[in-house]
C-alpha positions in Angstrom: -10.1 16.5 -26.3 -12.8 19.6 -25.7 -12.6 21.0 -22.6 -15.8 20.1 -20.6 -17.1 21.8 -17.7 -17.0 18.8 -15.5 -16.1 19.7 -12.0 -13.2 17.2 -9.9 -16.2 16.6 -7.8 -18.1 14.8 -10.6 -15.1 13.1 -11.4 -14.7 11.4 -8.1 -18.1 10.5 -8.0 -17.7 8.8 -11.5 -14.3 7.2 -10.7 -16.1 5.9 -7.6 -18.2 3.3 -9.9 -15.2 2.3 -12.3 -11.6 3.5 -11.3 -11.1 1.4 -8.4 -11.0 -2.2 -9.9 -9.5 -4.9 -7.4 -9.5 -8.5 -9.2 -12.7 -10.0 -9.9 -14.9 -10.8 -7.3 -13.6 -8.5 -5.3 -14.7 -5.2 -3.4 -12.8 -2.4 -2.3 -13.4 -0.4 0.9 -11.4 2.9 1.8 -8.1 1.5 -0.1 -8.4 -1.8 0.8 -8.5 -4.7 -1.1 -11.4 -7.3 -0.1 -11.8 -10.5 -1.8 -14.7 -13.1 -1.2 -13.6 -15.9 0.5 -14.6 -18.4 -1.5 -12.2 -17.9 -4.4 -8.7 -17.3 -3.5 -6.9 -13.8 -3.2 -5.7 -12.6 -6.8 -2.4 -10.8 -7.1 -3.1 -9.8 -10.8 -5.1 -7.4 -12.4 -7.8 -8.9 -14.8 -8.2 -8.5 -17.9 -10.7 -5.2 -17.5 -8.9 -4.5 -15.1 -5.8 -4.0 -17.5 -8.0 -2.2 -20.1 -9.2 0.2 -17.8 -6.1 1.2 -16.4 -3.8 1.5 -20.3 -7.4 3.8 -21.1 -6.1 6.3 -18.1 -2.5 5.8 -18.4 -2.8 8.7 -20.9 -4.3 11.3 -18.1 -2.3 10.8 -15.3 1.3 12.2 -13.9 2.6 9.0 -13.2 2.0 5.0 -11.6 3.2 4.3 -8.3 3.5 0.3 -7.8 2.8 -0.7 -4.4 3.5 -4.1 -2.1 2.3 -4.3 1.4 4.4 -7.3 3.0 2.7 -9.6 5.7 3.8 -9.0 9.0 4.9 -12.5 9.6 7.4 -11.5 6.8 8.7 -8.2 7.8 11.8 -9.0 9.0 12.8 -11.6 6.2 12.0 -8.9 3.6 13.9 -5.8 4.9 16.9 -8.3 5.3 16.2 -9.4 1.8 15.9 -5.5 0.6 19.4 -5.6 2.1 17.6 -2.1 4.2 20.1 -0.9 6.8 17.9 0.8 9.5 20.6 3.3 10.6 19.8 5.0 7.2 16.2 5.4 7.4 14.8 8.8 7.9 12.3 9.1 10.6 8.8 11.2 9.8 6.0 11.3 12.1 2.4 11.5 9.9 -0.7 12.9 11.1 -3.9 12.1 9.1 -7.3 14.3 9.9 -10.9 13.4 9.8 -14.1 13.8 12.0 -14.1 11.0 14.6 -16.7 8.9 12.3 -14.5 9.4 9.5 -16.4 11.1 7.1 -13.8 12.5 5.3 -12.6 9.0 4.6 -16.2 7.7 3.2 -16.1 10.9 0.5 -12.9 9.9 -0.5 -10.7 12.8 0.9 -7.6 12.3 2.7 -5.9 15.2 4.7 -2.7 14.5 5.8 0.5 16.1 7.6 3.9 15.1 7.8 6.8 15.8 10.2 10.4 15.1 8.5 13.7 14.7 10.2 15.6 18.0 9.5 12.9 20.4 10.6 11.1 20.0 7.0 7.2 18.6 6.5 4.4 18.4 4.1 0.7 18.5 3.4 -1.6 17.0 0.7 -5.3 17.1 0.4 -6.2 13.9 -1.6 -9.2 12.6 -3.7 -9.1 9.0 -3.9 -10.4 7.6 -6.4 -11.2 10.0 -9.2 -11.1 9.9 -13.1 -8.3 11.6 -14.5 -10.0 12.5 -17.9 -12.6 14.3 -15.8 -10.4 16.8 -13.6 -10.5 20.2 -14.9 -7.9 21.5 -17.1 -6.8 24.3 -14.8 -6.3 22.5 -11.9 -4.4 20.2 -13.8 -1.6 22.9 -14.7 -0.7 23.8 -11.6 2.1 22.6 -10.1 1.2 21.6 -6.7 -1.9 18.9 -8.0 -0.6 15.6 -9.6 -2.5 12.6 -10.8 -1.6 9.2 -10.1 -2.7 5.8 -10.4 -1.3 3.4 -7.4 -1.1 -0.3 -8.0 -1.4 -3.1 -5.8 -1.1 -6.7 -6.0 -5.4 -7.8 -7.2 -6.0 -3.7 -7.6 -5.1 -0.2 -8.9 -6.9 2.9 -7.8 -6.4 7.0 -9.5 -5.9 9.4 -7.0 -5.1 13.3 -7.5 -3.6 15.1 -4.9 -3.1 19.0 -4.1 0.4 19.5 -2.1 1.7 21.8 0.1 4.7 22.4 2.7 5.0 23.1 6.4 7.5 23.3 8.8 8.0 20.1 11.2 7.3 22.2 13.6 4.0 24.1 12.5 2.5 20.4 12.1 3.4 19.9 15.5 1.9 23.3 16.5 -1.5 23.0 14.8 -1.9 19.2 15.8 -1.2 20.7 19.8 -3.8 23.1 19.3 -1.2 26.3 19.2 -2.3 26.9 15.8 -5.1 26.7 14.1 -5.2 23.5 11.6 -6.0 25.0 8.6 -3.0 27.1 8.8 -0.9 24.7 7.5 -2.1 24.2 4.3 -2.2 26.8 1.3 -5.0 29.0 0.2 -5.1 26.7 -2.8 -5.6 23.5 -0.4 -8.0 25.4 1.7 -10.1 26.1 -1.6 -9.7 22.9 -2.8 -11.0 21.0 0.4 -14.4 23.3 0.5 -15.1 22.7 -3.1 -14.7 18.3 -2.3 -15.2 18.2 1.7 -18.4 16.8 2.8 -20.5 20.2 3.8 -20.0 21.5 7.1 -17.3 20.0 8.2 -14.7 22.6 8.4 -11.0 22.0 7.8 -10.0 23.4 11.1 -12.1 20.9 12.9 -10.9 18.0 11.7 -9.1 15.3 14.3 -5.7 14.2 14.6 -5.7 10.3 13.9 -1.7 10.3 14.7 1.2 10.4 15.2 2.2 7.3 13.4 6.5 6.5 13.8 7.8 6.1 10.1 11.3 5.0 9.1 11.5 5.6 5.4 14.3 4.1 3.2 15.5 4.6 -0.1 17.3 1.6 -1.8 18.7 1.6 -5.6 17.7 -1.4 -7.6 20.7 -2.7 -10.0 18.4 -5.1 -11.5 15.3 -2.9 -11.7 17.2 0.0 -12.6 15.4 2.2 -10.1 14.9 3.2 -7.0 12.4 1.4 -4.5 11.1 3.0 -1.4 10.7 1.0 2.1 8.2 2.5 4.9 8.0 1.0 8.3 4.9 2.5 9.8 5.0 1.4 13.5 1.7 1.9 15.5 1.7 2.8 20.0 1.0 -0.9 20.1 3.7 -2.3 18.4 2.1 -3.5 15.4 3.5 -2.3 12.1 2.8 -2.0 8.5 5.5 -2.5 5.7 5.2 -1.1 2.5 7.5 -1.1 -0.7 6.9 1.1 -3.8 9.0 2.2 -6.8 7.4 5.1 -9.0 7.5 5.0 -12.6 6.5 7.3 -15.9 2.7 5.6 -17.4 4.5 5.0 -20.7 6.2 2.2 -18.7 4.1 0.8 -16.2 3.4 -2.3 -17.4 6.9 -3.1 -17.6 8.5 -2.1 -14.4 5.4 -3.9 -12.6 6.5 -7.5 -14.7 10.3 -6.4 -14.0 9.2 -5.7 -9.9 7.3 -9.1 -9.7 9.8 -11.2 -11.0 12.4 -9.5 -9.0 10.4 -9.5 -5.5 9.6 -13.0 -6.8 13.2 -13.8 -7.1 14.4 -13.0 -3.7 11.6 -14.6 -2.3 9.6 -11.6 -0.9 5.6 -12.6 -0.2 3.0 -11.4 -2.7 -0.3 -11.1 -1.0 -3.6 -9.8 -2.3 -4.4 -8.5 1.7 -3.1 -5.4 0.9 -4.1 -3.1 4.0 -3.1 0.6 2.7 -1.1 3.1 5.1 -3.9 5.2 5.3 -6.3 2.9 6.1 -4.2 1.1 8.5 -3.7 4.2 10.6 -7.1 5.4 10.5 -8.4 2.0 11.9 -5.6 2.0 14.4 -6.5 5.8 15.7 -10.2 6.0 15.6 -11.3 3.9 19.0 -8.9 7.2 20.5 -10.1 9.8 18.7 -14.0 9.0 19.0 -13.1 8.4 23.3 -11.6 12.0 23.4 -14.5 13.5 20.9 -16.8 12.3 23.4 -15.5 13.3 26.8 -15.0 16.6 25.5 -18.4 16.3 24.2 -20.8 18.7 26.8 -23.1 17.1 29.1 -26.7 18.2 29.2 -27.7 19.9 32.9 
């Protein structure tokens, strides 16, 4: 393929019209899957749904496939996962954006991670993008990875820039002891001014956060791979579950067949209402953040 001088930025913008395909008759909005009510929710991709994703398959790092369970079902599935709480690790995550989340209507994500131990992470994410598009240098460095994450009625390409931290540097910028952009790498820092909307500057981004996560790991025998359980509990006690395994795009198709059937076969829930993390805490969080933007907000004399 020639190189082309396309910049990610262009990329996203294209992605934004055909990389994000929930089922048909279906919208997406920020991650979330949206289907009209008069034709009930799909859990399968359509048929162009399927094309377009095998014509990316070929650009991307890898295929993360996701399942958001219902709440009513929470506790039936982590018994069926056979999850043992004890054995979770506990992460707090921080995501930022302006209090009318701007950020999230461009499709970057800037998030923050405490982990048990002392560790933590970073990532500035465009979501969606087209992976064909991103430029070939960006591409080679080890810190960026592109990645197309499937949900039941919807997939959507994402390429994120990582970073690390110290849990308690997060905890240090979000207090205000450091300055936010700190935490993240001259590389993040370069790419979020090249993709940010303009004018809003990385160090004056809100915290929509903490969110309480226990994160489990759990081998498969029958899948022959390892899925990963999240329980993202909110101040209020409500909670979102999500369950994803990660696989190489060579054999995407066939883990997500093998991880229906097998969720199928111990009776966890498929649902097509598949509220994402991200979006789930950044509804939860904004009411607070736009109340403390606006009493800090001067009054006129």
């Amino acid at each position: 393929m020639a190189a082309k001088k396309t910049t990610t930025k262009t990329a996203t913008k294209r992605a934004r019209k055909t990389a994000v395909k929930p089922a048909k008759r279906a919208s997406r909005q920020a991650g979330k899957v949206r289907v009209q009510p008069e034709q009930p929710a799909a859990t399968e991709l359509s048929r162009s749904q399927i094309t377009e994703v095998m014509a990316i398959l070929k650009d991307v790092g890898s295929v993360e496939i996701k399942l958001v369970a219902p709440i009513h079902t929470h506790r039936a599935t982590i018994a069926k996962l056979g999850v043992d709480p004890i054995e979770t690790e506990v992460r707090q995550v921080y995501f930022f954006d302006t209090p009318h989340l701007d950020l999230n209507k461009a499709g970057v994500v800037v998030r923050a991670r405490r982990i048990q131990g002392g560790g933590g992470d970073t990532v500035i994410k465009l979501r969606p993008v087209d992976p064909a598009e991103i430029d070939r240098e960006l591409r080679r460095s080890e810190s960026f990875k592109t990645e197309i994450d499937v949900v039941p009625g919807g997939f959507v390409c994402s390429g994120s820039f990582k970073g690390r931290c110290t849990a308690q540097e997060a905890r240090d910028a979000v207090g205000g002891k450091l300055p936010l952009d700190s935490l993240f790498s001259k590389e993040q820092r370069a790419f979020y001014r090249k993709h940010a909307p303009k004018g809003i500057a990385l160090r004056s981004l809100e915290a929509y956060g903490p969110t309480f996560v226990l994160k489990a790991r759990q081998w498969v025998k029958q899948l022959d791979r390892r899925l990963v359980v999240e329980m993202w509990l909110f101040p209020d006690g409500s909670r979102n579950l999500e369950i994803s395994l990660k696989c190489a795009p060579s054999e995407a198709f066939q883990v997500a067949h093998d991880a229906k059937e097998y969720f199928k076969g111990i009776g966890i829930e498929l649902s097509a209402n598949q509220l994402t993390k991200t979006r789930a805490a950044m509804q939860f969080f904004q009411p607070e953040v736009r109340q403390q933007a606006a009493q800090r907000k001067p009054r006129r004399a």
